[in-house]
Every structure is written in C-alpha cells, then in structure tokens.
N, C-alpha and C positions, 0 to 999 in steps of 0.2 A: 219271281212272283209265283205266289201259291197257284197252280192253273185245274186242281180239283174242282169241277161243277160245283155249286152249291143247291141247293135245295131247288128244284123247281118253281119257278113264280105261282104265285094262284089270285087267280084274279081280285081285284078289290072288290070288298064288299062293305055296308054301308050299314051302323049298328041304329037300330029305330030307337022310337021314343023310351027314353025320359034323355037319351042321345040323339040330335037332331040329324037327319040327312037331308041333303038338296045342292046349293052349289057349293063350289069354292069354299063360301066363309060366309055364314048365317048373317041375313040382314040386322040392318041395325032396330033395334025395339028394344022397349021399357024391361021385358022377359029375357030372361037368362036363354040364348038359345047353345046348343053344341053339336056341332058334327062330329062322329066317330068315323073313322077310317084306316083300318085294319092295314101294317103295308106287306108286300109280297113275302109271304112264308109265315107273316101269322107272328112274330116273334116283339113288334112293338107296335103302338098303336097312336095315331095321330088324333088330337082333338083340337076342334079351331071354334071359337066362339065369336059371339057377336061383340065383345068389350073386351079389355087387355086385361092382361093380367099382371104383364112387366113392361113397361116404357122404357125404351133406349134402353136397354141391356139384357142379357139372357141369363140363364145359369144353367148349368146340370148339375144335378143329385148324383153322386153314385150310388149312396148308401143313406140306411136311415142316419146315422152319425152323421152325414154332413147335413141332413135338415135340419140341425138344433136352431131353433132360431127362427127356424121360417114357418108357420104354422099350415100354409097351404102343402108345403110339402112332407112334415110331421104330421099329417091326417092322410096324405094319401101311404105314406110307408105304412101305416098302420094297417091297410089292407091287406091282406092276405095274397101274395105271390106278383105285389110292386116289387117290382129288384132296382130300376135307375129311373130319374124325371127328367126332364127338362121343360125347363119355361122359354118362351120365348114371344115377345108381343100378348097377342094375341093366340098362341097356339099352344099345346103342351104336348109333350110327347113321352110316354111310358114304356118300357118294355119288360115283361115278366120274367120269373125265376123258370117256371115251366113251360121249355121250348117246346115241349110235344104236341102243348093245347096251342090250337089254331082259334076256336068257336074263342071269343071278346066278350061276347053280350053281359053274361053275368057279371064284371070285373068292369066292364065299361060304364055297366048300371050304376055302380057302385061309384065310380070315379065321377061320373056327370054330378052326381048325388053329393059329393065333397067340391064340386066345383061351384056349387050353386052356394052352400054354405058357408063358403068360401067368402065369394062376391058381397053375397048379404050380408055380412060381419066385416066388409068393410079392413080387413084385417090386411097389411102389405104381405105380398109372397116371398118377398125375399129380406132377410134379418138385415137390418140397419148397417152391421156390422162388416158384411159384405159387400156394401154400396159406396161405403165409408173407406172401406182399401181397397177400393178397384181403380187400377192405374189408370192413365191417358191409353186413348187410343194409339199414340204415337210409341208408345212403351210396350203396348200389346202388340203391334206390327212390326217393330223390331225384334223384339223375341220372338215371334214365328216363322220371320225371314231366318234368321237366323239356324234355327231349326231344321228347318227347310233347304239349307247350304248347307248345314254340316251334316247333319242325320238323316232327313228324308231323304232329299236327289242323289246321295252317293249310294245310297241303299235301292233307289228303284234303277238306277242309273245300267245296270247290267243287265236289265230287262227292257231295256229301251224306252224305260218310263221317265215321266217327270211331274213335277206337282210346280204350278204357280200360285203365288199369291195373291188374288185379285181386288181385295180389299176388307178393312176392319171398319165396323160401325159398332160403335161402344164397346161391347167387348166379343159382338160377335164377327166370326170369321168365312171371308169366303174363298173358296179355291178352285183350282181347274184340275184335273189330273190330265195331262198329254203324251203323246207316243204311244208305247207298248202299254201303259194303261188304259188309255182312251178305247171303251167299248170292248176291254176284256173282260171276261164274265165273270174274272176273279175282283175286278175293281173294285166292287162294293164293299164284299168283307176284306179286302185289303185295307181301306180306308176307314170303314169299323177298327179294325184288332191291330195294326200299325200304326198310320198318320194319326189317327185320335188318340191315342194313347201318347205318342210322342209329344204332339201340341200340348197336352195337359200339365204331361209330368215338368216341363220346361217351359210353362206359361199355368201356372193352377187357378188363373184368373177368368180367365176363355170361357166364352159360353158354349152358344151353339157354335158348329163349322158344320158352314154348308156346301155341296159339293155342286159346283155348276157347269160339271163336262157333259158335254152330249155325246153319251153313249152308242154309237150305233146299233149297240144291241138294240134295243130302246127302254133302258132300265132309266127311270126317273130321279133326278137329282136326290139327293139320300141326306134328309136332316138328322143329324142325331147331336 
C-alpha cells in the first residue's frame, strides 16, 4: 500500500447562499434548498438538497461523453473545470479539473444555479437508456464479489489489508476496508485510484461505492 501522506485535511467549510448551509440535508419545503460542503483538500464537493434527484440508483459521470443523454449532467459538464459527477438520491457530488483551487464558491454558485434549473424543468437526470440496462442488484453483487476475490484482496492482502462487501442497493455499493487498511492514511486515495477503478472497469453499471470503515484516524466514510 502506497503509505505517502496525502495532503493535509483542512477543515470543512460550508458555501453560503444561493448554496444553502445548516444541517445534515436541508428541510423539506416548496424552495429548491442546497447545501454545499467542500470535503478535506478541496478537490470534490458534496451538495445535498431537500428533493431527489435519482430514486433507487446512482450513477457517476466520468466525462462529459458519458452525459449524452442525461441533461442534468450535460449542463453541469458544461461549466468550466467539472471533470466527474455523481448522483446519488438526494446528493451530487462533483470534483474539479483544478486540484490547486481549494476556494468552491464561484463553481458552487454556478452549480446550485444548474440544479435548480434542473428541478424546475422537471427534466430526469439520468438517460432512459441507462435505467433501461441496468442489471439486478443480484448481478451487481456478484461481479463485485468477484472482483473483490480475485483482484482486490490478493492485491491488498500483502499489506495486511482487506476489503468486504457489505451490501448493494440498486446499483449502489457499500464496503468495509479491514486490517492494514483500516485507519491507514493512505486508505482514502487507496480506494479513490484502486478499488474504484477496479469496481467499475469489471461492473460499468455501479454507481456510487461507499466506504463505511471507521477509520481511527478519524477521516470520514468517503463517497465518490
């Protein structure tokens, strides 16, 4: 396992209006509300509203090419230094082309601005076409078990690491990382630039994977 530091945490910070801050996930009302929340290093940004945006399934973007179809996320590529999206429920999560900039606000503004536009047009976020061949959840969990036996665990397996399965809901994915990953500081981007990349390229259906180890460092389960 890669055991280079990453970046320093910096604490969350919370983007103000026409991006909503306060708890959790903005109460329920007639008004588009949204929270911004910047996560440690500045490099993706988490938005959570008060209405959904995808029911029972998620997706991620990597590129604008795979938004053809989906208008919610062919308006947000269209802004200047979106690089990937994901949808998920009620949340979306973005992360930019330039890792240097930390400051959101400008690009947040902009994004709340496409999500309201969004909602009001009434328009679905994700193309028909992807809804329409997305397997069973039972078809998704065997290919990532799978995965997971042949190519993750024998690969973290030298580092005293392991990854479990701990369940699929629609087409999203949850896991545990244990052993030698559990609360190593390399964990995070191990599971960015490895596990996610694996999951995908051997399940291209997968949405979100979320990670639900408790870190003892005390880094925060990591959607992406």
């Amino acid at each position: 396992m890669n055991t280079t530091n990453p970046r320093p945490a910096e604490g969350r910070r919370m983007i103000q209006a026409p991006v909503l801050s306060g708890d959790a996930y903005p109460e329920a009302s007639d008004e588009v509300k949204i929270k911004a929340q910047p996560v440690p290093g500045g490099e993706s940004c988490v938005f959570r509203l008060n209405r959904k945006l995808l029911a029972g399934h998620s997706w991620f973007f990597p590129s604008f090419e795979s938004a053809a179809g989906s208008p919610l996320a062919e308006a947000l590529f269209c802004l200047d230094d979106v690089e990937t999206v994901l949808v998920m429920e009620s949340m979306l999560t973005v992360t930019r082309k330039d890792k240097t900039l930390v400051d959101w606000k400008p690009l947040a503004r902009d994004i709340g601005q496409a999500l309201r536009r969004h909602l009001e047009g009434g328009a679905p976020a994700l193309a028909e076409r992807i809804l329409q061949g997305m397997p069973s959840e039972e078809g998704i969990r065997e290919g990532i078990q799978k995965v997971i036996d042949i190519e993750v665990n024998p690969g973290v397996a030298g580092h005293g690491g392991s990854v479990t399965l701990l369940g699929v809901r629609g087409n999203t994915v949850t896991i545990q990382m244990g052993g030698g990953c559990q609360g190593c500081s390399a964990a995070d981007l191990t599971l960015k630039q490895g596990i996610h990349t694996a999951f995908r390229k051997a399940v291209p259906f997968v949405g979100a994977i979320l990670d639900e180890t408790d870190h003892s460092a005390g880094l925060n389960p990591y959607f992406s």
